[in-house]
Jmol script that loads the backbone (N, CA, C; Angstrom):
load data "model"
ATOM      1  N   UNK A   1     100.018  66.323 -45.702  1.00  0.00           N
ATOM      2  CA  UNK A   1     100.510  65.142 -45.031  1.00  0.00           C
ATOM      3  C   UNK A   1     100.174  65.194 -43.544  1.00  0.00           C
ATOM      4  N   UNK A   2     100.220  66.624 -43.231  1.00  0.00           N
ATOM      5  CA  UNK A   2      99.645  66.764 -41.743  1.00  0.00           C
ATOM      6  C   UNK A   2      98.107  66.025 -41.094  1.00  0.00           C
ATOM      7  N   UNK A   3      97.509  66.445 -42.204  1.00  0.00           N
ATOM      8  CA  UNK A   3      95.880  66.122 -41.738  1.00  0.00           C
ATOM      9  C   UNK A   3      95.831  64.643 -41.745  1.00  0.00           C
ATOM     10  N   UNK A   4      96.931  64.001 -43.102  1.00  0.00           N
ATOM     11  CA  UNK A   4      96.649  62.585 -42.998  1.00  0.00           C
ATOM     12  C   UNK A   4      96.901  61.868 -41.663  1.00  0.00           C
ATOM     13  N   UNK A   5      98.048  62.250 -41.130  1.00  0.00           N
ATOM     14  CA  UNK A   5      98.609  61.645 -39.576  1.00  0.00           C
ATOM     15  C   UNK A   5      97.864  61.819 -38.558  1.00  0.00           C
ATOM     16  N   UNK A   6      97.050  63.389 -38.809  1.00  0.00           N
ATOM     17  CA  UNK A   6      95.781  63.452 -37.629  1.00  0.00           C
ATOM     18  C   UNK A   6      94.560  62.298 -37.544  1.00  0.00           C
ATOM     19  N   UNK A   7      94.332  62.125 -38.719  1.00  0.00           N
ATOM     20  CA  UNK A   7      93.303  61.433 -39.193  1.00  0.00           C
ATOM     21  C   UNK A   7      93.861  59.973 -38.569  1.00  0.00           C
ATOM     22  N   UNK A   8      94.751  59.560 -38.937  1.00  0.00           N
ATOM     23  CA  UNK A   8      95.519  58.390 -38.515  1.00  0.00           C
ATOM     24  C   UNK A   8      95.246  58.320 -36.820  1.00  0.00           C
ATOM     25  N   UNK A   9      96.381  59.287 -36.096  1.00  0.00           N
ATOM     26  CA  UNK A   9      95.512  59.365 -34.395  1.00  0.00           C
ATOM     27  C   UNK A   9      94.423  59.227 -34.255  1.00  0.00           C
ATOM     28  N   UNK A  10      93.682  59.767 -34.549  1.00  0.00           N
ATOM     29  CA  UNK A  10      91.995  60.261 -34.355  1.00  0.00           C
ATOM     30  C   UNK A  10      91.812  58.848 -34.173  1.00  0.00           C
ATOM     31  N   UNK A  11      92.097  57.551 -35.577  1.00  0.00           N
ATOM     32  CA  UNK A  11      91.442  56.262 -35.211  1.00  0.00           C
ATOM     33  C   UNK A  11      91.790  55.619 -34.520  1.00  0.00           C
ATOM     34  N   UNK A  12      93.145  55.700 -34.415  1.00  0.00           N
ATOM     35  CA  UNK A  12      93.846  54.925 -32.857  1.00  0.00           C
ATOM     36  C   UNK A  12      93.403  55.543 -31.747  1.00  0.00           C
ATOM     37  N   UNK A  13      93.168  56.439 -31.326  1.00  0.00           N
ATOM     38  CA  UNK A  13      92.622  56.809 -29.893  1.00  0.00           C
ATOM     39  C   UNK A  13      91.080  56.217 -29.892  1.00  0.00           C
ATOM     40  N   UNK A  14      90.092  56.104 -31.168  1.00  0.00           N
ATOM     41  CA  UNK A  14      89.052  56.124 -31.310  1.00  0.00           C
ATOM     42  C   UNK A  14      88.638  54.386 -30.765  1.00  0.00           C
ATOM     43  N   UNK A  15      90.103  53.793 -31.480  1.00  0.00           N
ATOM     44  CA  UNK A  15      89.693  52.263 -31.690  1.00  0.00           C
ATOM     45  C   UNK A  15      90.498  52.090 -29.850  1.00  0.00           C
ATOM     46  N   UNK A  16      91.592  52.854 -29.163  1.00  0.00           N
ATOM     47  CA  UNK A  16      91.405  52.570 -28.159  1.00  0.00           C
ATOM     48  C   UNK A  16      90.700  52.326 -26.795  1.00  0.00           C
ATOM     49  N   UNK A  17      89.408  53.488 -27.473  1.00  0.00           N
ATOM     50  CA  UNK A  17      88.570  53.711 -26.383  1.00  0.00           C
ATOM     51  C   UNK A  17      87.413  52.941 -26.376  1.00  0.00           C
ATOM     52  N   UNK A  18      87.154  52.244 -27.742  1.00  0.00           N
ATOM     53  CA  UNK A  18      86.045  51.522 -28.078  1.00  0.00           C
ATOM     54  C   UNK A  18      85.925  49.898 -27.448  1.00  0.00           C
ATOM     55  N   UNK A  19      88.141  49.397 -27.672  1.00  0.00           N
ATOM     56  CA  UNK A  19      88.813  48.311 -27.244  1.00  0.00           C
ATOM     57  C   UNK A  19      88.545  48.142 -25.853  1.00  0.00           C
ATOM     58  N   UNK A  20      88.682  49.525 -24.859  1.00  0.00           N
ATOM     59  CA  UNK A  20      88.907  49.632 -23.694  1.00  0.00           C
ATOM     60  C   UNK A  20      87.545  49.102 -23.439  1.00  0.00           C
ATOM     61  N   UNK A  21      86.005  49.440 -23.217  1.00  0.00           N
ATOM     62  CA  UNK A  21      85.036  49.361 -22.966  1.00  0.00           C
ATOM     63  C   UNK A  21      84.395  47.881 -23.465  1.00  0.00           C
ATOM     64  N   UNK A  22      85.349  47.230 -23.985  1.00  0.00           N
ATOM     65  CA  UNK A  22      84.823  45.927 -24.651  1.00  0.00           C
ATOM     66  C   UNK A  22      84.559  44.873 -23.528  1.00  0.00           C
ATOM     67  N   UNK A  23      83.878  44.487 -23.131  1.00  0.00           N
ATOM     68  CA  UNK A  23      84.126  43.066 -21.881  1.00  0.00           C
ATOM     69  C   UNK A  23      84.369  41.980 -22.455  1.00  0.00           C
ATOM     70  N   UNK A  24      85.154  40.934 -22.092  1.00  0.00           N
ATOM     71  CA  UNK A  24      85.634  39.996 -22.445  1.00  0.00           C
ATOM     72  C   UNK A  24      85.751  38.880 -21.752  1.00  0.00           C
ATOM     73  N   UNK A  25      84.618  37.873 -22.270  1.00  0.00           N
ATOM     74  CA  UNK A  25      83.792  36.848 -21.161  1.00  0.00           C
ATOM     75  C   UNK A  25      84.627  35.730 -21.488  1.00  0.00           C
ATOM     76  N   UNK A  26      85.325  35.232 -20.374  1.00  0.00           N
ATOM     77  CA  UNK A  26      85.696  33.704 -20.682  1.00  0.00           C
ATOM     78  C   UNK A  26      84.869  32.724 -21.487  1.00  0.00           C
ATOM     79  N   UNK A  27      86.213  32.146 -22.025  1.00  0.00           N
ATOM     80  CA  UNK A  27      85.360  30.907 -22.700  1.00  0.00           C
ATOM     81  C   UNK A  27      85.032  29.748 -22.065  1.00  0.00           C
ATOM     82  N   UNK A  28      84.477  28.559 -21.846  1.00  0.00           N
ATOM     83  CA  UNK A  28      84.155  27.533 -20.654  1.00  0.00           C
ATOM     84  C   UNK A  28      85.021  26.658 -21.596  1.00  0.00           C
ATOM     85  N   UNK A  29      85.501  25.773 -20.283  1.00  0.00           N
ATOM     86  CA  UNK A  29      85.897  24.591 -20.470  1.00  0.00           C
ATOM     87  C   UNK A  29      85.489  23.594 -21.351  1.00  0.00           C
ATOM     88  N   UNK A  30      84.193  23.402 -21.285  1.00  0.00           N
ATOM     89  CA  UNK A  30      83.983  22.760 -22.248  1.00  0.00           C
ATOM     90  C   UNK A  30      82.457  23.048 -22.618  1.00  0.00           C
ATOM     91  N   UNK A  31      82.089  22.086 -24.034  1.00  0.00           N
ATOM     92  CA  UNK A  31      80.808  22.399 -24.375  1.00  0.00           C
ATOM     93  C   UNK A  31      80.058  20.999 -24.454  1.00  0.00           C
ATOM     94  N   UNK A  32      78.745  21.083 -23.897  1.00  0.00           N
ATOM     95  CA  UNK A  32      77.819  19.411 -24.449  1.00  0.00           C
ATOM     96  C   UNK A  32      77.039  20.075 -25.648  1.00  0.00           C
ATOM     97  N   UNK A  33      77.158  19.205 -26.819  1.00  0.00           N
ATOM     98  CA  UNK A  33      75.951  19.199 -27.907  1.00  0.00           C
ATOM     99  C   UNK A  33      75.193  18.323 -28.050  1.00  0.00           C
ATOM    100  N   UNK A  34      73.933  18.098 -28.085  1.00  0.00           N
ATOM    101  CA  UNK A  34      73.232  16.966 -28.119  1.00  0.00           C
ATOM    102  C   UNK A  34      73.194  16.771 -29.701  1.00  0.00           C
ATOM    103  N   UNK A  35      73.612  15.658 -29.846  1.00  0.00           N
ATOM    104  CA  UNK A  35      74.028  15.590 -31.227  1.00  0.00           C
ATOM    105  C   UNK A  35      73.124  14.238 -31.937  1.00  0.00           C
ATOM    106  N   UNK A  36      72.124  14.541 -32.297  1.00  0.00           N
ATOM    107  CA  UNK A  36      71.323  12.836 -32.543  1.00  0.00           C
ATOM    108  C   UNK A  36      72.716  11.845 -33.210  1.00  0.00           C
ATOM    109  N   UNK A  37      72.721  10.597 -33.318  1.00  0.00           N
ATOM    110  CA  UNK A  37      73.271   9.692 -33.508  1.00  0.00           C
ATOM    111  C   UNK A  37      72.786   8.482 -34.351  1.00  0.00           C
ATOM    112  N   UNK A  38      73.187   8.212 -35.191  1.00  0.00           N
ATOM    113  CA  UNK A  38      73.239   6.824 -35.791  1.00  0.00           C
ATOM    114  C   UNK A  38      74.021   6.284 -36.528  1.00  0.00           C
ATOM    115  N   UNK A  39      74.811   4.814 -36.890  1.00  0.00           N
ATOM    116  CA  UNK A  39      75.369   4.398 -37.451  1.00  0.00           C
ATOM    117  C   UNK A  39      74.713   3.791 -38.824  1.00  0.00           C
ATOM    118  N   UNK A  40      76.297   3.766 -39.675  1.00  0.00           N
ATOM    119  CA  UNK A  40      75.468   3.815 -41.620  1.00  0.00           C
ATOM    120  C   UNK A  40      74.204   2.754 -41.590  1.00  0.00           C
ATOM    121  N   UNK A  41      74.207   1.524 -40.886  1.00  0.00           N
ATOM    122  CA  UNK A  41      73.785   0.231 -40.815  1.00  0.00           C
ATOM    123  C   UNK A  41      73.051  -0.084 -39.732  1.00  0.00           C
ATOM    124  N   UNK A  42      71.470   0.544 -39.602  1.00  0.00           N
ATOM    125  CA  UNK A  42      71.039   0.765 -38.052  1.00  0.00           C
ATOM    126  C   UNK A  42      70.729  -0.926 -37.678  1.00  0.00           C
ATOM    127  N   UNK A  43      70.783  -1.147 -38.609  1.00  0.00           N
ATOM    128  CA  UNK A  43      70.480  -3.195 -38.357  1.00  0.00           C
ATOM    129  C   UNK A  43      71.096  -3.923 -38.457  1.00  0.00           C
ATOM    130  N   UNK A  44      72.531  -3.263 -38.544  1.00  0.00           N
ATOM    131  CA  UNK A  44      73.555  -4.314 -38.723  1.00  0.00           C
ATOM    132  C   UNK A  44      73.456  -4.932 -40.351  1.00  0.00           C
ATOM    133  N   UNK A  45      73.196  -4.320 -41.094  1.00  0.00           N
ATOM    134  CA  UNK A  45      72.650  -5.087 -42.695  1.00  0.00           C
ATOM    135  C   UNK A  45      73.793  -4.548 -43.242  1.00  0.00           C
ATOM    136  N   UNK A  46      74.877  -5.307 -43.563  1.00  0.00           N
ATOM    137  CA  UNK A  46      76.227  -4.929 -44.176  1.00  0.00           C
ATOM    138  C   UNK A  46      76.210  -5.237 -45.160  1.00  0.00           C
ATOM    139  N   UNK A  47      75.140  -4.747 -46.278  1.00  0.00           N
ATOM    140  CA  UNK A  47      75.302  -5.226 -47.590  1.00  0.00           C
ATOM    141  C   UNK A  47      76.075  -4.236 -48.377  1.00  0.00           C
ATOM    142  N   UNK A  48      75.903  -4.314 -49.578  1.00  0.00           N
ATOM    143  CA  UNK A  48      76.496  -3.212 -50.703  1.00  0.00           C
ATOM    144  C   UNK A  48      76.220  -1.632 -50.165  1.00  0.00           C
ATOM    145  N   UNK A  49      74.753  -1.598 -50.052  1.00  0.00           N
ATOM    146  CA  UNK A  49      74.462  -0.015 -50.013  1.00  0.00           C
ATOM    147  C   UNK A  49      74.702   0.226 -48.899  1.00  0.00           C
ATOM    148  N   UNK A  50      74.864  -0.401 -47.531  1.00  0.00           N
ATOM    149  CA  UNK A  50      75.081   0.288 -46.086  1.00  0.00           C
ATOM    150  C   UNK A  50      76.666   0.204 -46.127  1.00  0.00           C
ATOM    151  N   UNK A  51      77.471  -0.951 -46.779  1.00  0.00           N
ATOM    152  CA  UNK A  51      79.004  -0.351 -47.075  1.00  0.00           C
ATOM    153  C   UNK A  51      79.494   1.101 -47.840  1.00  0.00           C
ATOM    154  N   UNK A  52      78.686   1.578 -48.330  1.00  0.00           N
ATOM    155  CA  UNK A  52      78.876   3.042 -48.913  1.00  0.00           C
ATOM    156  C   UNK A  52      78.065   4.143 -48.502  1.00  0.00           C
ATOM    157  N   UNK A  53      77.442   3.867 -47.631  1.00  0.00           N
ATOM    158  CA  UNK A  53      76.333   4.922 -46.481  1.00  0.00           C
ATOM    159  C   UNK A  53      76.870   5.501 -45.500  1.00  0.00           C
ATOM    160  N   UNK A  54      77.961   5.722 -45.514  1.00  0.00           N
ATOM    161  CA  UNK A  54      78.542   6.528 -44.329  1.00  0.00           C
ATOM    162  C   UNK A  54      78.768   8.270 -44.501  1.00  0.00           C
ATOM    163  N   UNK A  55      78.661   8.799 -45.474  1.00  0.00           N
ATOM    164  CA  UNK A  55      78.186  10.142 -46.150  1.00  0.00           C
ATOM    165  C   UNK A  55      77.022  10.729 -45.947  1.00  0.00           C
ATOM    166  N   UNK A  56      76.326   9.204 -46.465  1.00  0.00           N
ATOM    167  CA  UNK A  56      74.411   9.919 -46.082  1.00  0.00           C
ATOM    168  C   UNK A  56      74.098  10.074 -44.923  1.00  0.00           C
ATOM    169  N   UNK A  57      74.865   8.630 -44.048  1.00  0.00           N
ATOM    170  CA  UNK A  57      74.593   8.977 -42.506  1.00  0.00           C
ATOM    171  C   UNK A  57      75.340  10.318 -41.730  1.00  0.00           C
ATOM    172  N   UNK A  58      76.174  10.567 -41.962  1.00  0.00           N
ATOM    173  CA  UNK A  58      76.797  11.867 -41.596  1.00  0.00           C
ATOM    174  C   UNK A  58      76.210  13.139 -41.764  1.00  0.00           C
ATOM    175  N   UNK A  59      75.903  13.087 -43.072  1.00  0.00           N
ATOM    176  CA  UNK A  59      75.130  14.569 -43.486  1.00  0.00           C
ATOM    177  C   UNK A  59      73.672  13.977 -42.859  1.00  0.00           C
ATOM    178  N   UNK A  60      73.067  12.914 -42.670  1.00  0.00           N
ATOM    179  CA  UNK A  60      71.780  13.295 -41.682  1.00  0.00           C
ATOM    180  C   UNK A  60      71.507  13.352 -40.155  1.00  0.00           C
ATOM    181  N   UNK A  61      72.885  13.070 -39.897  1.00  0.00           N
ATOM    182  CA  UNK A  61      73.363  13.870 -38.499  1.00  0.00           C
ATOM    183  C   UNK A  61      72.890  14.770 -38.014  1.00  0.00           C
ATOM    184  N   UNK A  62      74.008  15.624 -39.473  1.00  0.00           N
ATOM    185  CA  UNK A  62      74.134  16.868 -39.146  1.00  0.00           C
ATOM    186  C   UNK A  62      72.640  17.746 -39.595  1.00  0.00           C
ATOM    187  N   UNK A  63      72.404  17.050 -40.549  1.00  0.00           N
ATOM    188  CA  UNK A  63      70.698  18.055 -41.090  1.00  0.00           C
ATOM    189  C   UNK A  63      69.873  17.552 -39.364  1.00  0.00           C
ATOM    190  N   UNK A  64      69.638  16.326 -38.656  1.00  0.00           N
ATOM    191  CA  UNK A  64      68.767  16.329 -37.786  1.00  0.00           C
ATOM    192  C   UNK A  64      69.292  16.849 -36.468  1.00  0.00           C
ATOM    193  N   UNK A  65      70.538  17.299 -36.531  1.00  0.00           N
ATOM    194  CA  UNK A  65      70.893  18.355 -35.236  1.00  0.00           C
ATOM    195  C   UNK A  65      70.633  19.443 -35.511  1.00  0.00           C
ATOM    196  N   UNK A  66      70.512  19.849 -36.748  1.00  0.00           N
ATOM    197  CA  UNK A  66      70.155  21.565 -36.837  1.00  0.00           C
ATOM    198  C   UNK A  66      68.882  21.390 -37.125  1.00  0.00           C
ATOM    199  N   UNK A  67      67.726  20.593 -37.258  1.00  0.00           N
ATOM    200  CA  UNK A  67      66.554  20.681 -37.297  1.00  0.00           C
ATOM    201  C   UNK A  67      65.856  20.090 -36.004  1.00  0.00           C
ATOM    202  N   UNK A  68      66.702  20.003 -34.874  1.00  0.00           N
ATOM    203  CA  UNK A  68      66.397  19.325 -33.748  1.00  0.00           C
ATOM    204  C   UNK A  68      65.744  18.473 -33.319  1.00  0.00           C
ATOM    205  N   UNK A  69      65.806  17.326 -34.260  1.00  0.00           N
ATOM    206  CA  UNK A  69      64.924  16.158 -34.542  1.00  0.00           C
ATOM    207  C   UNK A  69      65.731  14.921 -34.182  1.00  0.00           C
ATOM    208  N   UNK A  70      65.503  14.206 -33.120  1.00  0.00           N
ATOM    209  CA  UNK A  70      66.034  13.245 -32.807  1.00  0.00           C
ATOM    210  C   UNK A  70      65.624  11.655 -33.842  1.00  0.00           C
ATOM    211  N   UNK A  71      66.745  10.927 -33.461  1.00  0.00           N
ATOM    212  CA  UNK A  71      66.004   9.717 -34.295  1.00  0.00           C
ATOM    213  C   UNK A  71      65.571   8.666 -33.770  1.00  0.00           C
ATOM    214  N   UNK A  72      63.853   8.438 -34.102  1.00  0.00           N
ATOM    215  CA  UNK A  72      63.419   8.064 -33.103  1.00  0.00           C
ATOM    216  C   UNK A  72      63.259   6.283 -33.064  1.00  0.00           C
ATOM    217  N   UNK A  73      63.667   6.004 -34.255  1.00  0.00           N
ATOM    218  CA  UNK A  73      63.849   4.155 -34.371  1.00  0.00           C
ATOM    219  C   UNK A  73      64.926   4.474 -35.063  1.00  0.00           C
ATOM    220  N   UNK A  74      65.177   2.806 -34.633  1.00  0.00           N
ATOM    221  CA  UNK A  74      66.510   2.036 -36.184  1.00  0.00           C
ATOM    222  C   UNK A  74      65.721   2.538 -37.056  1.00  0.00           C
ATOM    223  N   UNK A  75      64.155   2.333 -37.264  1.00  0.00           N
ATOM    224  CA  UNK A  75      63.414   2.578 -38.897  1.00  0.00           C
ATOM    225  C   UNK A  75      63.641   3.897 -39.531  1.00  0.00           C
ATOM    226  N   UNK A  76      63.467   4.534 -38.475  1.00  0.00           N
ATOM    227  CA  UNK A  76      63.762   5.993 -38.916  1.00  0.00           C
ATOM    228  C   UNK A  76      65.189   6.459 -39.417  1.00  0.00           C
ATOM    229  N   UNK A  77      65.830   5.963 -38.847  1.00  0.00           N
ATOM    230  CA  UNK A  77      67.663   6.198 -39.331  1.00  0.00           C
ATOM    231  C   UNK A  77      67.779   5.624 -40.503  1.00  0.00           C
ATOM    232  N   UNK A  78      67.217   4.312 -40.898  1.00  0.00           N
ATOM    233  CA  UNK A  78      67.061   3.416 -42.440  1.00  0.00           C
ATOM    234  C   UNK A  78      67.193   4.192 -43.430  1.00  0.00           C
ATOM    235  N   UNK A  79      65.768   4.857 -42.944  1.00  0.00           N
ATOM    236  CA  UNK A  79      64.544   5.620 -44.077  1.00  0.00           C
ATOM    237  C   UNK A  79      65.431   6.961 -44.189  1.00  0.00           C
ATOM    238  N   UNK A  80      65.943   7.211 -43.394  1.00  0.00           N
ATOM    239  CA  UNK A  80      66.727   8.171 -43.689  1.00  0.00           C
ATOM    240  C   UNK A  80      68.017   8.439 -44.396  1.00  0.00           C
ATOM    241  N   UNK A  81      68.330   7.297 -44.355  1.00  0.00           N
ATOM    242  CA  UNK A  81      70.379   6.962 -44.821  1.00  0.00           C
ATOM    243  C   UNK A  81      68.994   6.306 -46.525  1.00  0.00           C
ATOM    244  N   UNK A  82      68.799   5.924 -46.417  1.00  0.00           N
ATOM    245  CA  UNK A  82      68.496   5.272 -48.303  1.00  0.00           C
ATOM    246  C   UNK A  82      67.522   6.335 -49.021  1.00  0.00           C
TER     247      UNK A  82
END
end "model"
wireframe off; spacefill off
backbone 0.3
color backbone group
């Protein structure tokens, strides 16, 4: 039972000294993401399929911010949401 409690110290002093040496950088106030943008209906065309396009437009948001591809017409946002 002895060795177990040593063993026990050993990692607390170990994990203190490791804690101690850690630097710890503020976080900022705030963050900008350039986030491409478009709405479900880049033409204003409020028919059937751009009333239920707000999913596709979201997830191609997010796929053309992580592929860093801006959108470069209404045409392109279209072609993209259908």
């Amino acid at each position: 039972m002895h060795y177990r409690n040593t063993i026990y110290l050993a990692i607390i002093i170990a994990l203190f000294f490791v804690s101690a040496n850690i630097v710890h950088a503020a976080l900022p106030s705030s963050v900008h993401l350039s986030v491409p943008f478009t709405v479900q209906a880049p033409f204003a065309n409020w028919d059937a399929t751009h009333e239920e396009a707000c999913e596709e437009a979201a997830s191609l948001i997010v796929h053309r911010y992580w592929q860093h591809q801006p959108f470069r017409s209404k045409q392109d946002a279209e072609n993209g949401i259908l």
